[in-house]
DODRENLUM-424267 format. One record per residue: x, y, z of N, C-alpha, C in turn; residue number from 1; residue in one letter; chain. Coordinates in Angstrom, 1 decimal. Example, Ala and Ser with C-alpha at 12.3 -4.5 7.8 and 13.67 -1.06 7.14 Angstrom:
<rs>
r nu 13.2 nv -5.7 nw 7.8 cau 12.3 cav -4.5 caw 7.8 cu 13.2 cv -3.3 cw 7.8 i 1 aa A ch A .
r nu 12.8 nv -2.2 nw 7.1 cau 13.7 cav -1.1 caw 7.1 cu 12.9 cv 0.0 cw 7.9 i 2 aa S ch A .
</rs>
This chain:
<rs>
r nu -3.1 nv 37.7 nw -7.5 cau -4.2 cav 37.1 caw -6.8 cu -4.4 cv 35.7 cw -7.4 i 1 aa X ch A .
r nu -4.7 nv 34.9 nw -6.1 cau -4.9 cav 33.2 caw -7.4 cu -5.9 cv 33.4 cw -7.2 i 2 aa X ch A .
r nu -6.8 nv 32.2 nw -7.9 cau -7.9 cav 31.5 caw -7.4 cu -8.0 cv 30.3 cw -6.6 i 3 aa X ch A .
r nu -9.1 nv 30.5 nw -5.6 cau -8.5 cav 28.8 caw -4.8 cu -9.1 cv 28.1 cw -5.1 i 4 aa X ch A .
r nu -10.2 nv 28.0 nw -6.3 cau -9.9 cav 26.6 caw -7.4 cu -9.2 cv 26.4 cw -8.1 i 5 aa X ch A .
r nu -7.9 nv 26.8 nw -8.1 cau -6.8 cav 26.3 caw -8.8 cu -6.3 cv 25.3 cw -7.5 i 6 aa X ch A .
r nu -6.3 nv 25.6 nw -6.2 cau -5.7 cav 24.9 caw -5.5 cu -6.4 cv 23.5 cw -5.3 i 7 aa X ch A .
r nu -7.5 nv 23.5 nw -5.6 cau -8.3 cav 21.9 caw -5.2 cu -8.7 cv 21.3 cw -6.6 i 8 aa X ch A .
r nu -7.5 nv 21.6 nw -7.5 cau -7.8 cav 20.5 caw -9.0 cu -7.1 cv 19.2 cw -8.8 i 9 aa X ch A .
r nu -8.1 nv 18.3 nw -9.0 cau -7.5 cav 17.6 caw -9.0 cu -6.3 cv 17.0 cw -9.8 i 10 aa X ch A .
r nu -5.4 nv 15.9 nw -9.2 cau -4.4 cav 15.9 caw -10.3 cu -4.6 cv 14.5 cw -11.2 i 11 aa X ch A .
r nu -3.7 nv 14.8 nw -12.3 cau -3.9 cav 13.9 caw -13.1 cu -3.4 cv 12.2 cw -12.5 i 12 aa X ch A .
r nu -4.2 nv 11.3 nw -13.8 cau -4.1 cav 9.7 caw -13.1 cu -2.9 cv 9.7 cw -13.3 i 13 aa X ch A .
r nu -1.8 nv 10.5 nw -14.3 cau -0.5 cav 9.9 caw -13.8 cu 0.2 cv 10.1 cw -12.5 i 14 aa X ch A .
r nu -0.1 nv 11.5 nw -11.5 cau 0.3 cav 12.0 caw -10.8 cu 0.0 cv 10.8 cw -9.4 i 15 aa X ch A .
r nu -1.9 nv 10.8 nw -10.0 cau -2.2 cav 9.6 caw -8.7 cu -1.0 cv 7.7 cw -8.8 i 16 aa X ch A .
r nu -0.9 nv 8.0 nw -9.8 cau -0.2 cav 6.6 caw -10.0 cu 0.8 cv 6.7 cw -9.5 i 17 aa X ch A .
r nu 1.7 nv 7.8 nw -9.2 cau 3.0 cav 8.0 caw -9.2 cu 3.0 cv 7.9 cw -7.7 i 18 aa X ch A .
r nu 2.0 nv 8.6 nw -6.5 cau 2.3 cav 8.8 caw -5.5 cu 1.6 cv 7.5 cw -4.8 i 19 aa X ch A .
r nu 0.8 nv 6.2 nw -5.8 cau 1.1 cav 5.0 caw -5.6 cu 1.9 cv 4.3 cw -5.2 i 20 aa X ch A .
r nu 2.2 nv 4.4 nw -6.4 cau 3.7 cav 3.7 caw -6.6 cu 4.8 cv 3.9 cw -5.6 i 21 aa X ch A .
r nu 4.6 nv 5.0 nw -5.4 cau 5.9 cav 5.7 caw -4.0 cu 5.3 cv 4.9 cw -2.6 i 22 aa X ch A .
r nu 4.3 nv 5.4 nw -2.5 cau 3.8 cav 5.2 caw -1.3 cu 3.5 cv 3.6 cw -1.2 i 23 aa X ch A .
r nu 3.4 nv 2.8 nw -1.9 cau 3.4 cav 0.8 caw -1.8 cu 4.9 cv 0.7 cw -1.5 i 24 aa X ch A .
r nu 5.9 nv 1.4 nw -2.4 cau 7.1 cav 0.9 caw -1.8 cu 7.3 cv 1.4 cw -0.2 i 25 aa X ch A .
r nu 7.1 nv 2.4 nw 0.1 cau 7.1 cav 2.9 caw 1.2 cu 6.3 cv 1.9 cw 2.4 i 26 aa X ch A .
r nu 5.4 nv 1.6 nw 2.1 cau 4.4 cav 0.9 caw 2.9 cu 5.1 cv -1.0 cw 2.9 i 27 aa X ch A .
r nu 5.7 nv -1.5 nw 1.9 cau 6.5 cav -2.4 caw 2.1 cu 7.5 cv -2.7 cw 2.9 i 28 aa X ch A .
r nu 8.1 nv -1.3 nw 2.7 cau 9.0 cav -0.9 caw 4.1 cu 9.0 cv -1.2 cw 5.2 i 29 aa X ch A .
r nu 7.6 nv -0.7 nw 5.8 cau 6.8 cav -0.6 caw 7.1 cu 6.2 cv -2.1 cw 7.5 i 30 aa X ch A .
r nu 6.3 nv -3.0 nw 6.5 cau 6.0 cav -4.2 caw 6.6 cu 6.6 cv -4.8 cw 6.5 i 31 aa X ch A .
r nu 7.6 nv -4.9 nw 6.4 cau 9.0 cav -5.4 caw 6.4 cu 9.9 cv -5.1 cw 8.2 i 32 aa X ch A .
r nu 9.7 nv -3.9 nw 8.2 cau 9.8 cav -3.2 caw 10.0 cu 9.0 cv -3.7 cw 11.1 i 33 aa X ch A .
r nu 7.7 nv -4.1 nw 10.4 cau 7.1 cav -4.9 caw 11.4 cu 7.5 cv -6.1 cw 11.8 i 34 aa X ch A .
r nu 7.8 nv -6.8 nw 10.9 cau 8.1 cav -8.1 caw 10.8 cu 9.2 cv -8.3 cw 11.6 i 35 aa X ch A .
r nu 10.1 nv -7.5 nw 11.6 cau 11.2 cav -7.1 caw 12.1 cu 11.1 cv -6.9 cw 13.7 i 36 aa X ch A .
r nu 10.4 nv -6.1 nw 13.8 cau 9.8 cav -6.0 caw 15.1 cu 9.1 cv -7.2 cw 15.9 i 37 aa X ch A .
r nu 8.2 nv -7.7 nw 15.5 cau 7.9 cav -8.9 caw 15.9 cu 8.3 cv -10.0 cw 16.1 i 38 aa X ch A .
r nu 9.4 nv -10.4 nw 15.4 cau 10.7 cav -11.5 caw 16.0 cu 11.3 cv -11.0 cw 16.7 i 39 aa X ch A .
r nu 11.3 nv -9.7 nw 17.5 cau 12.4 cav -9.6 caw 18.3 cu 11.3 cv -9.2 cw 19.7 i 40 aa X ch A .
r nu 10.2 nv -9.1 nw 19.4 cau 9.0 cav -9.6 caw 20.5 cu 8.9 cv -10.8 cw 21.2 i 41 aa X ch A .
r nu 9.0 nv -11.6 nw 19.7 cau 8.2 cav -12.9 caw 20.0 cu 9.7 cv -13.9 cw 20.7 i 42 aa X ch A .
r nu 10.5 nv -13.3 nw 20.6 cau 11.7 cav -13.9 caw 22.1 cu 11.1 cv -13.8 cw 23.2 i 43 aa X ch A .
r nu 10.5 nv -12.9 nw 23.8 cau 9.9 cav -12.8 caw 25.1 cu 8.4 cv -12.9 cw 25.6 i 44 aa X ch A .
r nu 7.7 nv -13.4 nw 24.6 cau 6.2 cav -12.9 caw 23.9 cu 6.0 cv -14.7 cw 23.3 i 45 aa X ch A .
r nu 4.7 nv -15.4 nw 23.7 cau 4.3 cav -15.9 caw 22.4 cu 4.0 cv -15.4 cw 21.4 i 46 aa X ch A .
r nu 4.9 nv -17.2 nw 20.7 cau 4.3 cav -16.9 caw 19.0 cu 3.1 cv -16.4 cw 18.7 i 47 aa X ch A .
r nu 3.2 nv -15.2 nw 17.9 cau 1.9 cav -14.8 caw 17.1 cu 2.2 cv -15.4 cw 15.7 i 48 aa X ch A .
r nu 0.7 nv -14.7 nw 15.2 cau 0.9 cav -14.4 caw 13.6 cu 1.3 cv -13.4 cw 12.3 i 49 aa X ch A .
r nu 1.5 nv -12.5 nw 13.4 cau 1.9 cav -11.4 caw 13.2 cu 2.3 cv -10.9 cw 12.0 i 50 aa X ch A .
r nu 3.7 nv -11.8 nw 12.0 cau 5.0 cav -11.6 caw 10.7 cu 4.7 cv -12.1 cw 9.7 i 51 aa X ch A .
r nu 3.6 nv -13.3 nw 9.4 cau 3.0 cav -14.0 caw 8.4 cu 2.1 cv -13.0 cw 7.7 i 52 aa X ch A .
r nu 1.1 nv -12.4 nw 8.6 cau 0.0 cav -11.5 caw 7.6 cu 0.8 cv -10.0 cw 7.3 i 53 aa X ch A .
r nu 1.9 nv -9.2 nw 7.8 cau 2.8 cav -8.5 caw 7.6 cu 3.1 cv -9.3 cw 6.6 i 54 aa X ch A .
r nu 3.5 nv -10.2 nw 5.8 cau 4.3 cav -10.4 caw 5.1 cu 4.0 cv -10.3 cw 3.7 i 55 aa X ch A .
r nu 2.0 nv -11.3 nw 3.7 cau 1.4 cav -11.5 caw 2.9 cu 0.8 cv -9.7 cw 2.5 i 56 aa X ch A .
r nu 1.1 nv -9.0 nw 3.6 cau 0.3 cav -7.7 caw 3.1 cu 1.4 cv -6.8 cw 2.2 i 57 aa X ch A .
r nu 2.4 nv -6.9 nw 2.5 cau 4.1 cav -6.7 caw 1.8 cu 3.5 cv -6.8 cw 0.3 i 58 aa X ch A .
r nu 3.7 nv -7.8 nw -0.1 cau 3.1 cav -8.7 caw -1.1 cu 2.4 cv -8.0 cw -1.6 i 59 aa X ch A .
r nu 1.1 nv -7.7 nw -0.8 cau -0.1 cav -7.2 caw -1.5 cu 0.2 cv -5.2 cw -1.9 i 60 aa X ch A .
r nu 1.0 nv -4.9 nw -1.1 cau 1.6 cav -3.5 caw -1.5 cu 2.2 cv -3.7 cw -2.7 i 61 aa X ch A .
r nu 3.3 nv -4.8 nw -2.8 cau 4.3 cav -4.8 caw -3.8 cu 3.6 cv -4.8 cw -5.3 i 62 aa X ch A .
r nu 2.8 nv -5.8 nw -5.4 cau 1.3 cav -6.1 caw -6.1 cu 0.8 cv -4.6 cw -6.9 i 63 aa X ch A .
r nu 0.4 nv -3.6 nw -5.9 cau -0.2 cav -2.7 caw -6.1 cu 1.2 cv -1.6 cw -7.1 i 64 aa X ch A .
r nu 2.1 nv -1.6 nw -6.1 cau 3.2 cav -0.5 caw -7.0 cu 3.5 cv -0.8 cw -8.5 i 65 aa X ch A .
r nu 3.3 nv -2.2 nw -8.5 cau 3.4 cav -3.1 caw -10.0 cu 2.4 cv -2.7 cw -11.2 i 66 aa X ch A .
r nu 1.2 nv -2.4 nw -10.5 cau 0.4 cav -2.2 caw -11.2 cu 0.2 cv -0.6 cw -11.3 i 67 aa X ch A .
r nu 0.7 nv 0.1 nw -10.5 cau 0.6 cav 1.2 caw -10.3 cu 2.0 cv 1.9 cw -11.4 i 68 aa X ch A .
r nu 3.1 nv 0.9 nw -11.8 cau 3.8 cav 1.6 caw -12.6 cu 3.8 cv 1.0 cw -14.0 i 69 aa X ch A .
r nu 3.1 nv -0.6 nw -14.1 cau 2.4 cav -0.6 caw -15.6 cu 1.4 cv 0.8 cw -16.1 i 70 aa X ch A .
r nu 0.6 nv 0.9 nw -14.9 cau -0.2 cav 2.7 caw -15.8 cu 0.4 cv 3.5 cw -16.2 i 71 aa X ch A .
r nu 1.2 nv 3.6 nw -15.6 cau 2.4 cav 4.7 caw -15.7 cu 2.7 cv 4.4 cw -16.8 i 72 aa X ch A .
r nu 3.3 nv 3.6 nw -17.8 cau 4.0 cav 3.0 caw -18.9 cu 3.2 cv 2.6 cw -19.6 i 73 aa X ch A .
r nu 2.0 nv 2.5 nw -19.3 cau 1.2 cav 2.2 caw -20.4 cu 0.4 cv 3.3 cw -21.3 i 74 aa X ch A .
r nu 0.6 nv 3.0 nw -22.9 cau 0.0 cav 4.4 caw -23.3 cu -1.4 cv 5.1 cw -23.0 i 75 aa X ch A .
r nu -1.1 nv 6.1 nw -23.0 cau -2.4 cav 7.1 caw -22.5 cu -4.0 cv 6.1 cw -22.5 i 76 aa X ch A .
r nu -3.7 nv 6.2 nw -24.4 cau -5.1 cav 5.6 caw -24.9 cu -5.4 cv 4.4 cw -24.8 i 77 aa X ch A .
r nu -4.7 nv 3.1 nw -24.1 cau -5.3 cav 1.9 caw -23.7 cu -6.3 cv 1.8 cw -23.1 i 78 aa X ch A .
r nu -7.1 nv 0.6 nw -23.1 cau -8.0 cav 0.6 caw -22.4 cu -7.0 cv -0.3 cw -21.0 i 79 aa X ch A .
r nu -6.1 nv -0.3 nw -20.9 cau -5.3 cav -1.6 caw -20.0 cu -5.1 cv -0.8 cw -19.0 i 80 aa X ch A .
r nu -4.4 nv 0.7 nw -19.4 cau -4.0 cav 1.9 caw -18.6 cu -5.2 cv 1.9 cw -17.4 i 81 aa X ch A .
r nu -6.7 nv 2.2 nw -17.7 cau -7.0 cav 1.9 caw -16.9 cu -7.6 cv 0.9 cw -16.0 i 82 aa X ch A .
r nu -7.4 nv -0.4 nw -16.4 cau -7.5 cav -1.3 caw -15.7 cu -6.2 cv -1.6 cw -14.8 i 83 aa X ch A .
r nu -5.2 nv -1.1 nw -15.2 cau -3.5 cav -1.2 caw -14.2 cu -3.7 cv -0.1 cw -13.3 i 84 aa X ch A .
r nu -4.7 nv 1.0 nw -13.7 cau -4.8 cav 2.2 caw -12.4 cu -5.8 cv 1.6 cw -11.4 i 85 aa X ch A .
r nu -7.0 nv 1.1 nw -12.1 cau -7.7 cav 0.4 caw -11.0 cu -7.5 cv -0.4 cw -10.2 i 86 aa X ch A .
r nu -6.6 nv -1.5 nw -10.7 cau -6.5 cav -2.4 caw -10.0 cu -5.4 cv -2.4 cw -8.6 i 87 aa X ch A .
r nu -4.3 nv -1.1 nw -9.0 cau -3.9 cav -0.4 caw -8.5 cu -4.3 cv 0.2 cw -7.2 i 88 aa X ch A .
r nu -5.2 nv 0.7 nw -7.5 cau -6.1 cav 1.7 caw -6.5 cu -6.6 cv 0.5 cw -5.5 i 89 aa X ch A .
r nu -7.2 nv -0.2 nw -5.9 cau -8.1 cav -1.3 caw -5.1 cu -6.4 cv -2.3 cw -4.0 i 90 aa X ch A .
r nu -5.9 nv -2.2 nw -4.8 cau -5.0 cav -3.1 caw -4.1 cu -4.4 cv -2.4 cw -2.8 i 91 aa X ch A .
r nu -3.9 nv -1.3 nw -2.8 cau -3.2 cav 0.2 caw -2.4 cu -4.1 cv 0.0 cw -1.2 i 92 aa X ch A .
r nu -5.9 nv 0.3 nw -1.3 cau -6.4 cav 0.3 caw -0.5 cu -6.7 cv -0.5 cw 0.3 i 93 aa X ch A .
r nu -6.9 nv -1.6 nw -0.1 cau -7.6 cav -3.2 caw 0.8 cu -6.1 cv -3.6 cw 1.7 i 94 aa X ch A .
r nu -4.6 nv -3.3 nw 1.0 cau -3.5 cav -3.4 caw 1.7 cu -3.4 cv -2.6 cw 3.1 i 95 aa X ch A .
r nu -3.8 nv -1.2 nw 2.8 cau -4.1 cav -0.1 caw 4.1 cu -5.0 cv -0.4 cw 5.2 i 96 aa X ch A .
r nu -6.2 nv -1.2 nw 4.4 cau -7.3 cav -1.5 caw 5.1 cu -6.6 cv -2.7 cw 6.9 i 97 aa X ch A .
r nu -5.8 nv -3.9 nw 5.7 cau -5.1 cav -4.7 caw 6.4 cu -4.6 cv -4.4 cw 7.7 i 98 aa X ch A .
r nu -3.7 nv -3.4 nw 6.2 cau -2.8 cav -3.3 caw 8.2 cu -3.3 cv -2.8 cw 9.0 i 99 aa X ch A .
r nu -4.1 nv -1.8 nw 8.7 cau -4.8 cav -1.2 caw 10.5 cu -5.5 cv -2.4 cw 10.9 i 100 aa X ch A .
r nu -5.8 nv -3.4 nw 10.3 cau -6.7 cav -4.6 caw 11.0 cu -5.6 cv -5.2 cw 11.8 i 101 aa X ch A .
r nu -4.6 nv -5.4 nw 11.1 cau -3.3 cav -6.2 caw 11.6 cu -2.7 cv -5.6 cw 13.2 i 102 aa X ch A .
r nu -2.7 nv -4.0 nw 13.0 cau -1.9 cav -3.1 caw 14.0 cu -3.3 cv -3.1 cw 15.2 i 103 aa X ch A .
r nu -4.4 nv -3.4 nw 14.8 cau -5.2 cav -3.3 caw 15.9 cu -5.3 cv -4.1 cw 16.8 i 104 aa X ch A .
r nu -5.6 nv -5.4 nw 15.8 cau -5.5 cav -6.7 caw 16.4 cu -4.1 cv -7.3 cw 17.3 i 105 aa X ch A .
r nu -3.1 nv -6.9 nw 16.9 cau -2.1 cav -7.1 caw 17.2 cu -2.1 cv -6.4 cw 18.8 i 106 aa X ch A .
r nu -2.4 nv -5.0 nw 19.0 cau -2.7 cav -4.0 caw 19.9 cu -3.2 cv -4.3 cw 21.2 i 107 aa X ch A .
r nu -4.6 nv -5.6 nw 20.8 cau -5.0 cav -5.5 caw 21.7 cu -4.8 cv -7.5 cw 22.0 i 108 aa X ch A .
r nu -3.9 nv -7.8 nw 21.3 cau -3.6 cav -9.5 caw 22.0 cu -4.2 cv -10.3 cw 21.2 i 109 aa X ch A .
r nu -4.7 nv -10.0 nw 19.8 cau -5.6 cav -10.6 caw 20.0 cu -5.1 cv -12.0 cw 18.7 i 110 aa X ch A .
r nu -4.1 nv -11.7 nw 18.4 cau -3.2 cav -12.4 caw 16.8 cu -1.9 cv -12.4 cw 17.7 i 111 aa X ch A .
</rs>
């Protein structure tokens, strides 16, 4: 018999760092794919801006895995550890924030 508070513990800051880290490279990917996609639009399509803020948000993922695997490497007891998990976090998110601004905008004509 478990308990199902064992199943909603949370996990540790290395675990969150880790699936950072994964997930910015991952998300760079996808920003990279867009960009990709959009020059092969914008043959048939006017120029947008598309591939430019895709590009700068790339960046802003790449940013975040950087900092997301200084925590990682950084010893437990710094105080730096968590200033590289935060800054991490914030970046991770305001990146995610982007692109749905990017994918919406884009959606409806409006970039």
């Amino acid at each position: 018999m478990t308990d199902d508070n064992d199943a909603i513990q949370p996990a540790s800051d290395d675990q969150f760092q880790e699936r950072i880290l994964s997930t910015s490279g991952g998300m760079v990917g996808v920003c990279a794919t867009l960009i990709g996609l959009v020059k092969v639009v914008e043959t048939t399509r006017a120029l947008s801006h598309v591939d430019q803020y895709a590009g700068c948000n790339a960046v802003l993922f790449a940013f975040s895995a950087l900092f997301a695997y200084l925590a990682i490497r950084t010893p437990r007891l710094s105080r730096s550890r968590r200033l590289f998990a935060t800054v991490a976090d914030l970046l991770f998110v305001i990146g995610l924030v982007i692109l749905a601004g990017i994918a919406l905008t884009f959606a409806y004509d409006l970039i």
